[in-house]
mmCIF file of the protein (N, C-alpha, C, O) and its ligand, coordinates in Angstrom:
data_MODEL
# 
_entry.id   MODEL 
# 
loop_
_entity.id 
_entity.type 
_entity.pdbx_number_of_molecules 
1 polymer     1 
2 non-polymer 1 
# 
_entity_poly.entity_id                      1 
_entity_poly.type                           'polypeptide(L)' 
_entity_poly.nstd_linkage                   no 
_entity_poly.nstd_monomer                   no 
_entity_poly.pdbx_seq_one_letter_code       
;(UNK)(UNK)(UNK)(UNK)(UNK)(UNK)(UNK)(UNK)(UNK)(UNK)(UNK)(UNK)(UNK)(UNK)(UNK)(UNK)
(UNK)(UNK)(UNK)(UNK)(UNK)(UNK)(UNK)(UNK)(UNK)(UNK)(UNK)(UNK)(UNK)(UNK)(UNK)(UNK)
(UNK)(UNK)(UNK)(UNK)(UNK)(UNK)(UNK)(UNK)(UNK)(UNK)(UNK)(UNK)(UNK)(UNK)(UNK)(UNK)
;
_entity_poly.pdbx_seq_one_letter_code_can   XXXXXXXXXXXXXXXXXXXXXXXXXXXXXXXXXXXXXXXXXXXXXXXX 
_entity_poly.pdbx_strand_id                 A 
# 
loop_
_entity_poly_seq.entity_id 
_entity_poly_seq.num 
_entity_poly_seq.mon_id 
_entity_poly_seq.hetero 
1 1  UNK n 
1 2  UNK n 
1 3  UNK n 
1 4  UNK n 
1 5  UNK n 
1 6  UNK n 
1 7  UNK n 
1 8  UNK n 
1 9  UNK n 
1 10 UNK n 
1 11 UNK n 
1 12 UNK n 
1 13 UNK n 
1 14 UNK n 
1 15 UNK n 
1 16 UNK n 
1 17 UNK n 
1 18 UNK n 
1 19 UNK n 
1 20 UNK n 
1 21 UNK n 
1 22 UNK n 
1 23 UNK n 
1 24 UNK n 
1 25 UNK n 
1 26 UNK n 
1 27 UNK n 
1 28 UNK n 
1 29 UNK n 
1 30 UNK n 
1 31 UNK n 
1 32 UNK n 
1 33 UNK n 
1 34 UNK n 
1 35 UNK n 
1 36 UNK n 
1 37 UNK n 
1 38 UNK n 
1 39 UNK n 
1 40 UNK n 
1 41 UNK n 
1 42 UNK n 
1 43 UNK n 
1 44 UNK n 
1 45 UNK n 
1 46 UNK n 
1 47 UNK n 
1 48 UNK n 
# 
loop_
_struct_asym.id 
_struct_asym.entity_id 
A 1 
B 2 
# 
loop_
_chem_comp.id 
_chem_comp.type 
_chem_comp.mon_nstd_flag 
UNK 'L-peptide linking' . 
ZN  non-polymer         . 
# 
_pdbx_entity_nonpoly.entity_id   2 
_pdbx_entity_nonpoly.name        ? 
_pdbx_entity_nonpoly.comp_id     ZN 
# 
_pdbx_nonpoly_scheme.asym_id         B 
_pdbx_nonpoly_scheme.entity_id       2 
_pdbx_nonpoly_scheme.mon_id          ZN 
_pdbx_nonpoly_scheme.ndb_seq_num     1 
_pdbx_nonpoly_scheme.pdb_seq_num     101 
_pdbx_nonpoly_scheme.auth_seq_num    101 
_pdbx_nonpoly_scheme.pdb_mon_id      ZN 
_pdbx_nonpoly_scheme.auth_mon_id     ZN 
_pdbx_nonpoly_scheme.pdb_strand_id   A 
_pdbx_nonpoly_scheme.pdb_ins_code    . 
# 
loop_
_atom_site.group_PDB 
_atom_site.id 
_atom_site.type_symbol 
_atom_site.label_atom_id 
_atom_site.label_alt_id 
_atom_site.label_comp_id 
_atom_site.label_asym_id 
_atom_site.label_entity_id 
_atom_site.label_seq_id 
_atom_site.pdbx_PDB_ins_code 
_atom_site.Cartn_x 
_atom_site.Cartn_y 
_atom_site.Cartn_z 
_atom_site.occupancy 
_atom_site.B_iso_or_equiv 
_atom_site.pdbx_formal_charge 
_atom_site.auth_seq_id 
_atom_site.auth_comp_id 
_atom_site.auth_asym_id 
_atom_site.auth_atom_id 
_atom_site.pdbx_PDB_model_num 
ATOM   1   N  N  . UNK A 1 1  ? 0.843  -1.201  0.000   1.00 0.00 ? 1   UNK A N  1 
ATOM   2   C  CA . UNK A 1 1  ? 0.000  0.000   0.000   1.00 0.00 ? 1   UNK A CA 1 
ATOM   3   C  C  . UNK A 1 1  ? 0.879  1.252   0.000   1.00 0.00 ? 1   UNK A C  1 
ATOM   4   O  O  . UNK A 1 1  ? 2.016  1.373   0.457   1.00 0.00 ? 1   UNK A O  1 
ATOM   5   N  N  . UNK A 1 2  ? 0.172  2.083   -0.561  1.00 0.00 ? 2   UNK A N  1 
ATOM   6   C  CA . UNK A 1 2  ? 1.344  3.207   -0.734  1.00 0.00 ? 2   UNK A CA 1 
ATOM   7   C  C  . UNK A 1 2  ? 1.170  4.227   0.456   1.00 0.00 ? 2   UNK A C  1 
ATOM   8   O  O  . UNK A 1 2  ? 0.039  4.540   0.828   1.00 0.00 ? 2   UNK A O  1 
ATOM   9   N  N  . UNK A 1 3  ? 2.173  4.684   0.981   1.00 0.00 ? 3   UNK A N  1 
ATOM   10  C  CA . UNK A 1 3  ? 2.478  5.099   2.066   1.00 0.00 ? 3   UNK A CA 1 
ATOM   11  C  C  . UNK A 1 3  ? 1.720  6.542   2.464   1.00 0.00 ? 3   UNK A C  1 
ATOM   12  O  O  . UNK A 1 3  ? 1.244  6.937   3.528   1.00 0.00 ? 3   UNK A O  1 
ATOM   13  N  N  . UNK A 1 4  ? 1.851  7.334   0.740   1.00 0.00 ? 4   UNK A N  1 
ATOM   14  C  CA . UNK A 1 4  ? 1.139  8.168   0.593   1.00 0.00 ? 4   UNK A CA 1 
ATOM   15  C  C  . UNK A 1 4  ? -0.359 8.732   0.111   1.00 0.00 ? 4   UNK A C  1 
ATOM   16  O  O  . UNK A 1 4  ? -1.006 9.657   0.601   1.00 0.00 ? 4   UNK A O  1 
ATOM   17  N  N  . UNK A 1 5  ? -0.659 7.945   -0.904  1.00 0.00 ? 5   UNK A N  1 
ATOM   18  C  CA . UNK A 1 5  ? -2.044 8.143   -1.224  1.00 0.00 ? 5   UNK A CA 1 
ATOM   19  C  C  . UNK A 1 5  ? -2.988 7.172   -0.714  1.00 0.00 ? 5   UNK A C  1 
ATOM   20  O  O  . UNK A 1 5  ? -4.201 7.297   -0.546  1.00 0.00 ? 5   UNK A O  1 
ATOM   21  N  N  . UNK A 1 6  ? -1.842 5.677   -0.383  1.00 0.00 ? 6   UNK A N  1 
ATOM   22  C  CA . UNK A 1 6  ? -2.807 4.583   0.502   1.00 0.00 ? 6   UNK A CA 1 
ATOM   23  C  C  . UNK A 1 6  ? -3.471 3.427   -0.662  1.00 0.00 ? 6   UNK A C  1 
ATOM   24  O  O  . UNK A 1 6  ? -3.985 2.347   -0.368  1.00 0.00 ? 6   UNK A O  1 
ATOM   25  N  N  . UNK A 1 7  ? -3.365 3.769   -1.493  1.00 0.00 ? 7   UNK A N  1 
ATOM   26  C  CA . UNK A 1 7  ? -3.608 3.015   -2.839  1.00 0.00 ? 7   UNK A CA 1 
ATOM   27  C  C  . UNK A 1 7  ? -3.167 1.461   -2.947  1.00 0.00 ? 7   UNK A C  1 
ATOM   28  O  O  . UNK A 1 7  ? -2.003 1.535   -2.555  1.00 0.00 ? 7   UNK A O  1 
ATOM   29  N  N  . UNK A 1 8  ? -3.345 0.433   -3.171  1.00 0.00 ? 8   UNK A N  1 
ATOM   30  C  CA . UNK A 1 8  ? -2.743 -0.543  -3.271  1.00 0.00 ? 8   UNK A CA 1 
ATOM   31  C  C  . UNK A 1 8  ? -1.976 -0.892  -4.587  1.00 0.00 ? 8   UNK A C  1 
ATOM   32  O  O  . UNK A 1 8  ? -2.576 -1.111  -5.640  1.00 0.00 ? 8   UNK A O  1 
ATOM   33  N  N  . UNK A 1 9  ? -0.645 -0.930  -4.470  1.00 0.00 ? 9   UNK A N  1 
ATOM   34  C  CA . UNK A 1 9  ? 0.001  -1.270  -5.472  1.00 0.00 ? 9   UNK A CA 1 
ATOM   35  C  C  . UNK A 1 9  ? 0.096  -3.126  -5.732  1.00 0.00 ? 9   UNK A C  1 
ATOM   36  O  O  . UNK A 1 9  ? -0.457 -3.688  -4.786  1.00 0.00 ? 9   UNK A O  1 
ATOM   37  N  N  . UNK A 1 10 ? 0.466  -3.782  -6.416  1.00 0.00 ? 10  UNK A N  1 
ATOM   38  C  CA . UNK A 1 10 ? 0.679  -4.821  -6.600  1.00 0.00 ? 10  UNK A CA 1 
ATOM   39  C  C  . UNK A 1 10 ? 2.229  -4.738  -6.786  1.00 0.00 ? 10  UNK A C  1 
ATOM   40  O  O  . UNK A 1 10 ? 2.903  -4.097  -7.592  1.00 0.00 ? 10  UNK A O  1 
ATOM   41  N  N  . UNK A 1 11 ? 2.705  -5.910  -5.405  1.00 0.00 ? 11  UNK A N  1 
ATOM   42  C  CA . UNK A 1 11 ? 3.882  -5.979  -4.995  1.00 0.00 ? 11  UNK A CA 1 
ATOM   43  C  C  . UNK A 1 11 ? 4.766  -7.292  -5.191  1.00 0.00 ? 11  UNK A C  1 
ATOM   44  O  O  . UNK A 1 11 ? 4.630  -8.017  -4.205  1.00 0.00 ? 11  UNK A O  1 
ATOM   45  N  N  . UNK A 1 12 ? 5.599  -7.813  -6.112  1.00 0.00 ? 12  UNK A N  1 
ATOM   46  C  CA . UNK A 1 12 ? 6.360  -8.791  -6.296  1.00 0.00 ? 12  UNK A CA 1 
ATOM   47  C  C  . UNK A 1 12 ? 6.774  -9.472  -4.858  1.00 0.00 ? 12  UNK A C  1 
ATOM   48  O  O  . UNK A 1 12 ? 7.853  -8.959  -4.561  1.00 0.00 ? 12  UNK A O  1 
ATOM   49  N  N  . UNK A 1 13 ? 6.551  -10.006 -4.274  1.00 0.00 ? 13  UNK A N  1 
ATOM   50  C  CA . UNK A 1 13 ? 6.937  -10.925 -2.904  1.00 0.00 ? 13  UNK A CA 1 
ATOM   51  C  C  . UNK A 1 13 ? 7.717  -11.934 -2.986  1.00 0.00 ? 13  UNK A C  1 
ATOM   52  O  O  . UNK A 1 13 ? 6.974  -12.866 -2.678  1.00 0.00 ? 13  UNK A O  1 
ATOM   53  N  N  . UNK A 1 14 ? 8.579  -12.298 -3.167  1.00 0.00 ? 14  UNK A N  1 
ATOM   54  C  CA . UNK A 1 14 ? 9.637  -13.363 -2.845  1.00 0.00 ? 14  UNK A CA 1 
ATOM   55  C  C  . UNK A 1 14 ? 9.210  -14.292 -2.180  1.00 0.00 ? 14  UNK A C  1 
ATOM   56  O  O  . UNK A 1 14 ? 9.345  -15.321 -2.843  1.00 0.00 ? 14  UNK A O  1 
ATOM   57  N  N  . UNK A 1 15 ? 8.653  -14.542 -0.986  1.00 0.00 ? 15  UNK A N  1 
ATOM   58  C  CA . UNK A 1 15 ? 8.310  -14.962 -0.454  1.00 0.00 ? 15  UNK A CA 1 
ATOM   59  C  C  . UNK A 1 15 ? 6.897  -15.107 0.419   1.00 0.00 ? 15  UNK A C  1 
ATOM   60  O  O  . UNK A 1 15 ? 6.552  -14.051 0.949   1.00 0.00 ? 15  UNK A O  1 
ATOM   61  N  N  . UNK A 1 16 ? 6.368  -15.803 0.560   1.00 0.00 ? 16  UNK A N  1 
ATOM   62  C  CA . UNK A 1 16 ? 4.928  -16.199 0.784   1.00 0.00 ? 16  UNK A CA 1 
ATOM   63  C  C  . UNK A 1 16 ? 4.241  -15.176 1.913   1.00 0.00 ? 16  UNK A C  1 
ATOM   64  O  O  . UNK A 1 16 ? 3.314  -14.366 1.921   1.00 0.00 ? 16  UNK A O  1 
ATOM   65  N  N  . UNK A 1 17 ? 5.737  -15.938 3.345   1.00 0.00 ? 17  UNK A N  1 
ATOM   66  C  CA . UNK A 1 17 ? 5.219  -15.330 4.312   1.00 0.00 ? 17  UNK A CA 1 
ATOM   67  C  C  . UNK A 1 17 ? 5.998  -14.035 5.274   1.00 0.00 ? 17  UNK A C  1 
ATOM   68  O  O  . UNK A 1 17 ? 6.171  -13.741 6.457   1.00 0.00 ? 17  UNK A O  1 
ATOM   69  N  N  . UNK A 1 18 ? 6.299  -13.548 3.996   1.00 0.00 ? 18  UNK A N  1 
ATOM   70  C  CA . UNK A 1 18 ? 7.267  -12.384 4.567   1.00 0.00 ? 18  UNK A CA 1 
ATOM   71  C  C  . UNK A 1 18 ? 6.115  -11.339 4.986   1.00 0.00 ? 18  UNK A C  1 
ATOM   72  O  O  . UNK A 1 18 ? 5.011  -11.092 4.500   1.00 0.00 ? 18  UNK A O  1 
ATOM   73  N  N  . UNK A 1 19 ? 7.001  -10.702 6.361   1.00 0.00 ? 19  UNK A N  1 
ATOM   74  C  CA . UNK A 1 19 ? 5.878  -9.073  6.785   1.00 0.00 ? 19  UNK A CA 1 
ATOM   75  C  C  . UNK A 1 19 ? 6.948  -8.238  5.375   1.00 0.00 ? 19  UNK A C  1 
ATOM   76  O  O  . UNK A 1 19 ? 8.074  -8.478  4.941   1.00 0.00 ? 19  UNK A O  1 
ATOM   77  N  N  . UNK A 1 20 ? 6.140  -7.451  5.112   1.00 0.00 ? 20  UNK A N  1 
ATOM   78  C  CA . UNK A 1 20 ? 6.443  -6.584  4.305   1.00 0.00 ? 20  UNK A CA 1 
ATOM   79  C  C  . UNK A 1 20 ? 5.980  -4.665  4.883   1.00 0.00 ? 20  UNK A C  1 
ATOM   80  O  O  . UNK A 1 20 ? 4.953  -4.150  5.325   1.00 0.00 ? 20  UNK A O  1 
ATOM   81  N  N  . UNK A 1 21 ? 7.417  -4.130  4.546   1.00 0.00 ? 21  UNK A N  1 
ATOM   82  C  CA . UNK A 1 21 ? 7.393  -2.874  4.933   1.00 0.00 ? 21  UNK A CA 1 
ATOM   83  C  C  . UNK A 1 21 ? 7.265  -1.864  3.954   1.00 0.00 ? 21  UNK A C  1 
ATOM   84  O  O  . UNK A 1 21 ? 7.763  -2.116  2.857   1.00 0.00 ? 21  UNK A O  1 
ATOM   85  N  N  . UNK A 1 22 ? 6.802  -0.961  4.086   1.00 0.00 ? 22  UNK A N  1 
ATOM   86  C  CA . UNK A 1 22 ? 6.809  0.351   3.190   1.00 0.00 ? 22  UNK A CA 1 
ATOM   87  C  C  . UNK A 1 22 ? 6.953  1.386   3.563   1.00 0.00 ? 22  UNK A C  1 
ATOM   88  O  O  . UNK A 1 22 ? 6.260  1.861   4.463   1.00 0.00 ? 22  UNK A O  1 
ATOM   89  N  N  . UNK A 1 23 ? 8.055  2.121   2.869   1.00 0.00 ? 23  UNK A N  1 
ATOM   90  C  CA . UNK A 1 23 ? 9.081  3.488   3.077   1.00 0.00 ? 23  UNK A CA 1 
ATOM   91  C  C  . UNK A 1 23 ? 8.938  4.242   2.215   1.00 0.00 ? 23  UNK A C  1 
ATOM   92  O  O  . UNK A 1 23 ? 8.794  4.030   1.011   1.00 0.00 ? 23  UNK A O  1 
ATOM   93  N  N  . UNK A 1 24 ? 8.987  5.719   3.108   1.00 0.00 ? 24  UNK A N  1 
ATOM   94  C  CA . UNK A 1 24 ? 9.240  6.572   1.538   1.00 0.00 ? 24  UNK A CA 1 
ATOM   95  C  C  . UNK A 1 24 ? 10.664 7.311   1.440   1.00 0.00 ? 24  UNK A C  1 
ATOM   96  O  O  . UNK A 1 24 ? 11.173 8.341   0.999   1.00 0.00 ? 24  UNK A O  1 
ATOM   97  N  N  . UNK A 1 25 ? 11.065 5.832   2.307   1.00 0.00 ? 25  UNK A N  1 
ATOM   98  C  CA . UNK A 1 25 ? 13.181 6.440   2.420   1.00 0.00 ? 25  UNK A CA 1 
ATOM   99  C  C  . UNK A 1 25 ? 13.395 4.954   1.848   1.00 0.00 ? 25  UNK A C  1 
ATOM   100 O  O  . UNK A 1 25 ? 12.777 3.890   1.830   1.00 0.00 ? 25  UNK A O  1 
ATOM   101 N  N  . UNK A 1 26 ? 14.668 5.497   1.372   1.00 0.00 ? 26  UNK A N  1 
ATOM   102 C  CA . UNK A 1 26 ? 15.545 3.980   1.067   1.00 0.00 ? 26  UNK A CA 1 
ATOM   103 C  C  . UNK A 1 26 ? 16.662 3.855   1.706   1.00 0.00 ? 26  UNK A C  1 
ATOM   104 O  O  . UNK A 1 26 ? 17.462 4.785   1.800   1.00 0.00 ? 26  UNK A O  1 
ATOM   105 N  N  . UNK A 1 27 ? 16.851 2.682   2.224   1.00 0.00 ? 27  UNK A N  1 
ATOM   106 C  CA . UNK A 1 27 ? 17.501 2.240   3.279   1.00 0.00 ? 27  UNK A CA 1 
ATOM   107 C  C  . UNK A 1 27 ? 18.878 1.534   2.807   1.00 0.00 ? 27  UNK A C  1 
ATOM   108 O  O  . UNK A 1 27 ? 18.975 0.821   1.808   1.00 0.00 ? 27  UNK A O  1 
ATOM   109 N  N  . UNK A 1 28 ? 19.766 1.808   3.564   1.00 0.00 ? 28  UNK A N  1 
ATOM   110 C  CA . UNK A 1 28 ? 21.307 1.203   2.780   1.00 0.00 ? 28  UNK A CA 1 
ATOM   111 C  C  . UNK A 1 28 ? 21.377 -0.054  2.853   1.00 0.00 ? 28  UNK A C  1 
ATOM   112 O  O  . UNK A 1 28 ? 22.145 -0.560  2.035   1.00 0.00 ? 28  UNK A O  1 
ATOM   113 N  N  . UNK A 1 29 ? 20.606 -1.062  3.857   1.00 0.00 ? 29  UNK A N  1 
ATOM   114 C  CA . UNK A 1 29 ? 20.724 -2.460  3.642   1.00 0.00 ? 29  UNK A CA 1 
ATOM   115 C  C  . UNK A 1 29 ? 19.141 -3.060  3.674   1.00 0.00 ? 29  UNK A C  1 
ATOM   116 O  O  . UNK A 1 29 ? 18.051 -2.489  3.661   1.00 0.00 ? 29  UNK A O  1 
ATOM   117 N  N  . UNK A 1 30 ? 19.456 -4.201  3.712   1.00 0.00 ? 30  UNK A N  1 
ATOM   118 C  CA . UNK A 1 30 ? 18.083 -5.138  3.738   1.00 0.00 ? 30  UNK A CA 1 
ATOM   119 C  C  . UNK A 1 30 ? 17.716 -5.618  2.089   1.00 0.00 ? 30  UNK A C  1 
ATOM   120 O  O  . UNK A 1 30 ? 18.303 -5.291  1.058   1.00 0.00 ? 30  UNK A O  1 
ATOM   121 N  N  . UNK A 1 31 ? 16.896 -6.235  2.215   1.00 0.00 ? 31  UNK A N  1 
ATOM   122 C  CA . UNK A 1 31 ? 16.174 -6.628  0.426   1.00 0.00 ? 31  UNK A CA 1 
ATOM   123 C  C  . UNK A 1 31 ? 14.702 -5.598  0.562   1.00 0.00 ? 31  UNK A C  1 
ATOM   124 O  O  . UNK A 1 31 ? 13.763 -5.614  1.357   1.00 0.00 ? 31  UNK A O  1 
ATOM   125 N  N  . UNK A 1 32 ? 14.985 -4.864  -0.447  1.00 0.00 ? 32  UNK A N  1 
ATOM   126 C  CA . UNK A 1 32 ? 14.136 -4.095  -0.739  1.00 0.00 ? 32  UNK A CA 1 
ATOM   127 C  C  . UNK A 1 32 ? 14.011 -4.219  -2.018  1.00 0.00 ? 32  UNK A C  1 
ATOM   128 O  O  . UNK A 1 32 ? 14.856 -4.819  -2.682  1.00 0.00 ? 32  UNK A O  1 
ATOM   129 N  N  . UNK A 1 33 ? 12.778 -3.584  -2.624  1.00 0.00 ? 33  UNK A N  1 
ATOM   130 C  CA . UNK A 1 33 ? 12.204 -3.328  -3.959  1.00 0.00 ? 33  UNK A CA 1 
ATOM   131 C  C  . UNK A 1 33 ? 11.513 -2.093  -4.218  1.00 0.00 ? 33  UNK A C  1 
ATOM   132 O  O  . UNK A 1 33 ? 10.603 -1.665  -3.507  1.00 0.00 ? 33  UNK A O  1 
ATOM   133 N  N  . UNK A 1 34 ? 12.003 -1.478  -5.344  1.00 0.00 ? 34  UNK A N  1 
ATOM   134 C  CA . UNK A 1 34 ? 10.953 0.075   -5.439  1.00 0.00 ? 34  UNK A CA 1 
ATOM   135 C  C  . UNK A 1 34 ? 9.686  -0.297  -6.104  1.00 0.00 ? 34  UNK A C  1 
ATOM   136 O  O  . UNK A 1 34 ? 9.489  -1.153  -6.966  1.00 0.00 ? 34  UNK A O  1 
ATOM   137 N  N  . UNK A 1 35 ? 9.039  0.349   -5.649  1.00 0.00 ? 35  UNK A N  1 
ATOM   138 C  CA . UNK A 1 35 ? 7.761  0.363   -6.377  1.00 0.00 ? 35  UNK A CA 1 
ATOM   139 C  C  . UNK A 1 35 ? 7.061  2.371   -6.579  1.00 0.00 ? 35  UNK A C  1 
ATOM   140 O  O  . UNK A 1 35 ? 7.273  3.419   -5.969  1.00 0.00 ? 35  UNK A O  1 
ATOM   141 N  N  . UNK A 1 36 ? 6.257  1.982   -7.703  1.00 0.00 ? 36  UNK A N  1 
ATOM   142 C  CA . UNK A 1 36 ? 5.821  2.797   -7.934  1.00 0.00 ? 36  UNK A CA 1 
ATOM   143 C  C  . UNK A 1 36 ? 4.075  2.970   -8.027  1.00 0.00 ? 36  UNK A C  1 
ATOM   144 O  O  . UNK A 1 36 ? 3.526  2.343   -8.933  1.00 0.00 ? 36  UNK A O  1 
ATOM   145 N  N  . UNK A 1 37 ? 3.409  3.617   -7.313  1.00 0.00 ? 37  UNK A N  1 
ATOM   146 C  CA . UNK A 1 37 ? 2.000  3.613   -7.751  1.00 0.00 ? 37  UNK A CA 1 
ATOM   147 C  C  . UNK A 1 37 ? 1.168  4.490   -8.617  1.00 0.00 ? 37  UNK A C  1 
ATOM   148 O  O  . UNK A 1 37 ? 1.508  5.511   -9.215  1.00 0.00 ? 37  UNK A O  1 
ATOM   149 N  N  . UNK A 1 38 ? -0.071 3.855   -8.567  1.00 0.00 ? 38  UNK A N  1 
ATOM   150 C  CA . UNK A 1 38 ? -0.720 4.879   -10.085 1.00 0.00 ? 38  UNK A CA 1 
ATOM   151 C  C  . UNK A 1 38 ? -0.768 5.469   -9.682  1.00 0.00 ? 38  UNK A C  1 
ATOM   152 O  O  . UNK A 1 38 ? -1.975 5.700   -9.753  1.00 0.00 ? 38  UNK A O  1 
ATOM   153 N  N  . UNK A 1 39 ? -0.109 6.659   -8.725  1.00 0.00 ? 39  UNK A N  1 
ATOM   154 C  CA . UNK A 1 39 ? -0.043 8.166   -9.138  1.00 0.00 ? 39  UNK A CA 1 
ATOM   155 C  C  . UNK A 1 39 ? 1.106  8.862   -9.074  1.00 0.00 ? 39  UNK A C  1 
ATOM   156 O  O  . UNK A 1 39 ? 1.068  10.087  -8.964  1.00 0.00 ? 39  UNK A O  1 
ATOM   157 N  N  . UNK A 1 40 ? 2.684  7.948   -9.156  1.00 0.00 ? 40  UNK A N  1 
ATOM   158 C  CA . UNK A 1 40 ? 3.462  7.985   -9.292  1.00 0.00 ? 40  UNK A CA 1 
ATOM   159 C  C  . UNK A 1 40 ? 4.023  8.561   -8.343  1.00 0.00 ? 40  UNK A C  1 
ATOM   160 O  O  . UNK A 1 40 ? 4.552  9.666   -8.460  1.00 0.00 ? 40  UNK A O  1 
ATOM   161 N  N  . UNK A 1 41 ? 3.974  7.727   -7.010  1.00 0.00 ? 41  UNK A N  1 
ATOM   162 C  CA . UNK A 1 41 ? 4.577  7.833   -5.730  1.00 0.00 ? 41  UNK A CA 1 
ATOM   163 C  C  . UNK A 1 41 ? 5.349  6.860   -5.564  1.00 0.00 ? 41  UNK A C  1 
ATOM   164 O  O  . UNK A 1 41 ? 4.890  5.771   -5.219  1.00 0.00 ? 41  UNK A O  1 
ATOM   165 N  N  . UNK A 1 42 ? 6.892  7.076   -5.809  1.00 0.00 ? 42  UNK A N  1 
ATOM   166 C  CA . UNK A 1 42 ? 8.067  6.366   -5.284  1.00 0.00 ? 42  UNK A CA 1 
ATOM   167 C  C  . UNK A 1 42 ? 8.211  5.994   -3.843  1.00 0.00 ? 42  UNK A C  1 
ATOM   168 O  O  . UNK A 1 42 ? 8.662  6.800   -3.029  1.00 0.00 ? 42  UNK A O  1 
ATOM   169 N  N  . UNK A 1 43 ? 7.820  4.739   -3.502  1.00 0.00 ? 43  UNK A N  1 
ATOM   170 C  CA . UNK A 1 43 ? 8.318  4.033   -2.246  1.00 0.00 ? 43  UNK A CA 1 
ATOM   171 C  C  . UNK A 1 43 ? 8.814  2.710   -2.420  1.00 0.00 ? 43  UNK A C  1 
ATOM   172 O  O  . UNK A 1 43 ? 8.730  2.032   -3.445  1.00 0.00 ? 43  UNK A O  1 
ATOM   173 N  N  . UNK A 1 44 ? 9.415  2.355   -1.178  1.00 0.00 ? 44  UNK A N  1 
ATOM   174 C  CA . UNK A 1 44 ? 10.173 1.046   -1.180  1.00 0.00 ? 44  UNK A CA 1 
ATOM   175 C  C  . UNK A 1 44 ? 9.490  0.158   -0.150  1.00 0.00 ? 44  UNK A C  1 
ATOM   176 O  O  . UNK A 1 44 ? 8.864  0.436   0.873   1.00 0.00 ? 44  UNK A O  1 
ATOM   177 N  N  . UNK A 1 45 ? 9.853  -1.187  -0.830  1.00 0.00 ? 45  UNK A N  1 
ATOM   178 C  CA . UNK A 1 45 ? 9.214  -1.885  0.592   1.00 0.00 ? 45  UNK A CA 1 
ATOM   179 C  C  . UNK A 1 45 ? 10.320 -2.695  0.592   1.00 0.00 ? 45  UNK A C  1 
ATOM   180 O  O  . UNK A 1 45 ? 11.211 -2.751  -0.256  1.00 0.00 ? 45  UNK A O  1 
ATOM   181 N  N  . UNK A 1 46 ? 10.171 -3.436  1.803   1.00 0.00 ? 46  UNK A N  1 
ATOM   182 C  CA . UNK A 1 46 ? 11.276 -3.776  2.872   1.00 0.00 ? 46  UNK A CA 1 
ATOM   183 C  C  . UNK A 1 46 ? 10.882 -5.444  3.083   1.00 0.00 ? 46  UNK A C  1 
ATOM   184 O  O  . UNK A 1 46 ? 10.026 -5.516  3.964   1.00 0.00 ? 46  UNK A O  1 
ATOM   185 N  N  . UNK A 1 47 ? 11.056 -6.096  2.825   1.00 0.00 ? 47  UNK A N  1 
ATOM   186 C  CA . UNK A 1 47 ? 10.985 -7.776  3.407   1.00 0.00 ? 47  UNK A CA 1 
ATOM   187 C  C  . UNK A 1 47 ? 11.615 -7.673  4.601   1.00 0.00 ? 47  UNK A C  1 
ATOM   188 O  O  . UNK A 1 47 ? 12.668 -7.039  4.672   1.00 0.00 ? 47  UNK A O  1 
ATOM   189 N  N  . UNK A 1 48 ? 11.153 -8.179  5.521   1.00 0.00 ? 48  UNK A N  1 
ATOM   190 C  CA . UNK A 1 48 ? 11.598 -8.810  7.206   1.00 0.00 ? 48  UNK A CA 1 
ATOM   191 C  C  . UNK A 1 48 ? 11.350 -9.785  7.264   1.00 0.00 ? 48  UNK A C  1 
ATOM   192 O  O  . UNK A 1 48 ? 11.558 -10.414 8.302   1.00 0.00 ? 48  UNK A O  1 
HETATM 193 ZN ZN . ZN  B 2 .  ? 0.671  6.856   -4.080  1.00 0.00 2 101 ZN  A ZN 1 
# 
């Protein structure tokens, strides 16, 4: 979900049962992925 407008993006998951985080910083470590939503709000989410 996007952090900012709240929108649900559709998010590539690696894994089934990962918590998944969403930032609108990018972080120097961890597995992350950018995503972008339909209204072209850059955030990242975070696998834990
Ligand atoms: Zn958005």
């Amino acid at each position: 979900m996007c952090p900012k407008c709240g929108k649900i993006s559709n998010v590539p998951v690696p894994e089934a049962e990962v918590d998944l985080k969403t930032s609108p910083y990018r972080r120097a470590f961890g597995d992350y992925t950018k995503i972008e939503c339909l209204d072209g709000h850059i955030f990242w989410v975070y696998y834990c």
